[in-house]
C-alpha positions as CSV (number, residue, x, y, z in Angstrom):
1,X,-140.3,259.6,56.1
2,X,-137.4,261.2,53.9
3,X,-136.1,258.7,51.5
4,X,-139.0,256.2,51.4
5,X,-139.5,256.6,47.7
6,X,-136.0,256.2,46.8
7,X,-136.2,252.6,48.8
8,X,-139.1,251.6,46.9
9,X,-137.7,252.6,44.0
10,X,-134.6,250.4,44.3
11,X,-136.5,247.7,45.4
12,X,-138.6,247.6,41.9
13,X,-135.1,247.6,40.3
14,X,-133.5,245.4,42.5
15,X,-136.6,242.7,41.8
16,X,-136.4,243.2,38.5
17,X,-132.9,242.7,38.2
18,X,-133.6,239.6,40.1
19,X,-136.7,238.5,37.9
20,X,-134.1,238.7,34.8
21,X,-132.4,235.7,35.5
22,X,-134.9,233.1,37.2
23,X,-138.3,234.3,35.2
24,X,-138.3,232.7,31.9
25,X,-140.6,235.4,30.7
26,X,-138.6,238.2,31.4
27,X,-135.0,236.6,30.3
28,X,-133.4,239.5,28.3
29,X,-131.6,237.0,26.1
30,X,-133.0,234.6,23.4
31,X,-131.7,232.4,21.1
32,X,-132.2,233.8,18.0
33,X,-133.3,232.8,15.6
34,X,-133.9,229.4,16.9
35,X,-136.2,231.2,19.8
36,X,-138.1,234.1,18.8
37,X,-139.7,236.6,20.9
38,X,-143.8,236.6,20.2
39,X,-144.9,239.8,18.8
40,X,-147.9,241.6,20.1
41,X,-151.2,242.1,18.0
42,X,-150.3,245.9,17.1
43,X,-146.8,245.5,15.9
44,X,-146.5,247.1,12.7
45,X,-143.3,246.6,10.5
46,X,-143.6,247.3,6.9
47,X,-147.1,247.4,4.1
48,X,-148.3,244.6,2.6
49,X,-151.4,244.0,0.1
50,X,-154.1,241.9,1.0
51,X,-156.1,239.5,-1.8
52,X,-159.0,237.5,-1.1
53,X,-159.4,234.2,-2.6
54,X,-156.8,232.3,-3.8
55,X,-156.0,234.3,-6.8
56,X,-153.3,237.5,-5.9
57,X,-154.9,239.1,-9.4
58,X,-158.1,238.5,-9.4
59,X,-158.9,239.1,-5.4
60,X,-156.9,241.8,-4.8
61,X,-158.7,244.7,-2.9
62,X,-156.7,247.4,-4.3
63,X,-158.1,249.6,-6.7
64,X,-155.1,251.7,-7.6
65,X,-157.1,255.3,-6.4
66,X,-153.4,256.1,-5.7
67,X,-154.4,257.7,-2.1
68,X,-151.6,256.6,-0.2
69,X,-149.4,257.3,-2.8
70,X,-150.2,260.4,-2.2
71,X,-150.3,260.6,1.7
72,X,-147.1,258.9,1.8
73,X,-145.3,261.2,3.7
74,X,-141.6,260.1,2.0
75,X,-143.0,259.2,-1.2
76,X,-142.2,255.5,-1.4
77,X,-145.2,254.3,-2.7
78,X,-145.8,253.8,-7.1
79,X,-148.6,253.0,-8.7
80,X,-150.1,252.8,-12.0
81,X,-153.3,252.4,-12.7
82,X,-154.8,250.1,-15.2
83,X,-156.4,250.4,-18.4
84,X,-159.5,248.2,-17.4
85,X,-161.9,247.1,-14.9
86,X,-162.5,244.0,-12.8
87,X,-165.3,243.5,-9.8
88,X,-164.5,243.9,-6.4
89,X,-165.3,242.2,-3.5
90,X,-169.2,243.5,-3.9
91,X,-169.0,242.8,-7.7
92,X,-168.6,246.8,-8.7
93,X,-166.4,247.2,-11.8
94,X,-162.9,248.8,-10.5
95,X,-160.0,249.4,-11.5
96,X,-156.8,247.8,-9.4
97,X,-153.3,248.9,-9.8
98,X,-151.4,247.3,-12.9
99,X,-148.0,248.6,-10.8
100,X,-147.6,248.9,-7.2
101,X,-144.0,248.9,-5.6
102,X,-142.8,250.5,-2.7
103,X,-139.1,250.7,-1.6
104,X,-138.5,249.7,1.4
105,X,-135.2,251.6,2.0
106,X,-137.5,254.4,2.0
107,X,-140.9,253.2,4.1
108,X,-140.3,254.8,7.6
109,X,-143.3,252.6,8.9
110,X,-145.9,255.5,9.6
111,X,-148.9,253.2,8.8
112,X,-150.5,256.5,7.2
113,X,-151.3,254.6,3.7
114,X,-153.6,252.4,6.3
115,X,-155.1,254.7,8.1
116,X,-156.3,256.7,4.7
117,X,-157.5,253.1,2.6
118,X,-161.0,253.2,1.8
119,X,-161.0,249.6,1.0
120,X,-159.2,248.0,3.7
121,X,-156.8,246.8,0.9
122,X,-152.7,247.3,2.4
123,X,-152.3,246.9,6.0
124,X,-148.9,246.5,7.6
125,X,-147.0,243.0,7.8
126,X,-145.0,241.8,11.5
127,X,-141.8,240.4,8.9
128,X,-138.8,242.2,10.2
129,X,-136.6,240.2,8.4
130,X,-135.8,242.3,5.2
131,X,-132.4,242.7,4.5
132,X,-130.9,242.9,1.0
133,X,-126.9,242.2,-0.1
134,X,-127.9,244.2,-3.5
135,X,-129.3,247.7,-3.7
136,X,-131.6,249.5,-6.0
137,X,-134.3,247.6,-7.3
138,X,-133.7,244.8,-5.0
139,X,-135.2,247.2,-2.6
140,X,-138.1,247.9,-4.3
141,X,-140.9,245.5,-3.7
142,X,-143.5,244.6,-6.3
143,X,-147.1,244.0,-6.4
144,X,-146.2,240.0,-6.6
145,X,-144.2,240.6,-3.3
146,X,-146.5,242.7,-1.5
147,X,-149.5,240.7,-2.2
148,X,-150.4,238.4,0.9
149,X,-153.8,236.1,1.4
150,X,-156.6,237.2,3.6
151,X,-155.9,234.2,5.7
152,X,-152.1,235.3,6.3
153,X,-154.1,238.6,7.2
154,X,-155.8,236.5,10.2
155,X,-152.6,234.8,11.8
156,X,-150.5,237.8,12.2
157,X,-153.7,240.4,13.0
158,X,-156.6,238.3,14.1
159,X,-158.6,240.9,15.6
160,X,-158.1,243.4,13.8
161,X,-159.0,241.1,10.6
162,X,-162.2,239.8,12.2
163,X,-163.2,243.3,12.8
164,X,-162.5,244.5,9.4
165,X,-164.6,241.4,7.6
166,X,-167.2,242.3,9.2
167,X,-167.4,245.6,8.2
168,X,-166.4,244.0,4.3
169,X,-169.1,241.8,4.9
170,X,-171.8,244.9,6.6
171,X,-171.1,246.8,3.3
172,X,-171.5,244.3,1.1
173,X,-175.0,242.7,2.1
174,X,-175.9,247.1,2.1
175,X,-174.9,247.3,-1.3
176,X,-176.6,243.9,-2.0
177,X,-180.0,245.3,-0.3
178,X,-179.8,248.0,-1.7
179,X,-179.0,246.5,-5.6
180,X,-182.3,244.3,-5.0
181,X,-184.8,247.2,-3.8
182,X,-183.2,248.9,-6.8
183,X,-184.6,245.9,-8.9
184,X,-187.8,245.6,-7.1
185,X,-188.3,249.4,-7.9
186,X,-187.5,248.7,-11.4
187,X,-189.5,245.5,-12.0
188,X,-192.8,247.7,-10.4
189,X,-192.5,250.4,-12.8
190,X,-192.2,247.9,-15.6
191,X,-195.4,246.4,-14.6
192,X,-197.6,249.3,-13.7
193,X,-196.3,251.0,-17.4
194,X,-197.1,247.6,-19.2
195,X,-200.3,247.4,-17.3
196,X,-201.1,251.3,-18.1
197,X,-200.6,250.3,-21.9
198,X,-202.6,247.2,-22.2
199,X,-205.8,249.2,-20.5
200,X,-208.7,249.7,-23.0
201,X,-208.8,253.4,-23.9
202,X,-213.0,255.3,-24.6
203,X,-213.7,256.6,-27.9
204,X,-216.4,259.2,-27.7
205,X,-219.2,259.3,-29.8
206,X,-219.7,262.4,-32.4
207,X,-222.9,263.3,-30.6
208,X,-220.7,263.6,-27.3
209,X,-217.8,265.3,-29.4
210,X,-219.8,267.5,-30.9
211,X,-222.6,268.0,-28.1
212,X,-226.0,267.7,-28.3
213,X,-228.6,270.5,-27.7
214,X,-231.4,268.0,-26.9
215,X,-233.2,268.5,-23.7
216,X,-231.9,265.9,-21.0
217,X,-233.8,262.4,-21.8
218,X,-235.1,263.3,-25.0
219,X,-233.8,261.9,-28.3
220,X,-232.4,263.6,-30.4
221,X,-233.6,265.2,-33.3
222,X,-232.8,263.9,-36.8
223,X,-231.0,266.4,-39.0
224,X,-232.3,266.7,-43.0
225,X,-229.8,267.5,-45.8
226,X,-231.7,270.4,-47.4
227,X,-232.8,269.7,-51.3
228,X,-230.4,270.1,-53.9
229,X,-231.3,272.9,-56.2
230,X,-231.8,272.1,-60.0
């Protein structure tokens, strides 16, 4: 029948329309910020670095390789590295970034410098609530701003953080196996060289060195100096 799918259509809108002011779920207005709308798992806002631990220094997964400062496709991202080294989360001297800002007049949300982190070290925060009255470097954020807890990591992303400790905690109990077979291998060689060393080694006799042109079972014969002439 000609028309049907226009009906429909209008129906849909029509219940919709309807839905918007008796369904709590689906009221277009709220209160805000008294009420605030939940936001879903994947919402993604602006970058934030993640520390483990309760120290933002000394558990912070970043170790200032400066990759998403480089695939930062407006360039808002700054680091500089530091002079020295600290273990990271599998106890590996690294570096880790003695600057990191990024200004968020700039950030244009892409999630790029997340997708290229080897270390699962900035991911992106759900605060939408960023305004400044001042310019300039009130819109740049530092490392002591950008630096968020593992455990603020769970509430706002908790599946995505579950699955990313486990792959944290898969690549660090490799590295451990692998550190300890290292250790065995080492501790083998030790032994078998200190063994090899302490072994009792044959001197040979002259007769052997020499050789001997006896027949086999007979003894040898004695050798006489021949007399001194006077």
């Amino acid at each position: 029948m000609i028309g049907i799918g226009i009906l429909k259509g209008m129906a849909v809108t029509l219940r919709n329309f309807a839905g918007s002011y008796f369904e709590k779920e689906r009221l277009i207005t709220v209160q805000y910020p008294e009420e605030r709308s939940p936001l879903p798992e994947n919402y993604r806002n602006f970058p934030f670095l993640i520390f483990d631990g309760n120290d933002p220094d000394a558990g912070l997964r970043c170790v200032a390789c400066q990759i998403c400062e480089k695939e930062c496709p407006p360039q808002c991202i700054y680091i500089i590295k530091s002079k020295d080294k600290k273990p990271d989360y599998v106890g590996r001297p690294q570096f880790y970034p003695a600057t990191f800002d990024i200004d968020i007049s700039v950030c244009m949300s892409c999630q790029i410098c997340v997708e290229v982190c080897p270390f699962e070290a900035i991911k992106m925060d759900k605060d939408f609530e960023l305004s400044r009255r001042e310019r300039f470097d009130h819109l740049l954020f530092r490392k002591e701003q950008l630096s968020k807890s593992n455990d603020y990591y769970h509430k706002i992303h908790p599946i995505e953080a579950a699955a990313v400790d486990k792959n944290l905690a898969e690549a660090a109990a490799a590295a451990e196996a692998k550190k300890k077979a290292a250790a065995e291998a080492a501790a083998k060689a030790a032994a078998a060289k200190a063994a090899a060393a302490s072994a009792p080694t044959a001197v040979a006799s002259p007769e052997s060195a020499v050789g001997s042109t006896s027949a086999p079972g007979a003894k040898p014969s004695e050798t006489t100096n021949p007399p001194k002439e006077t």
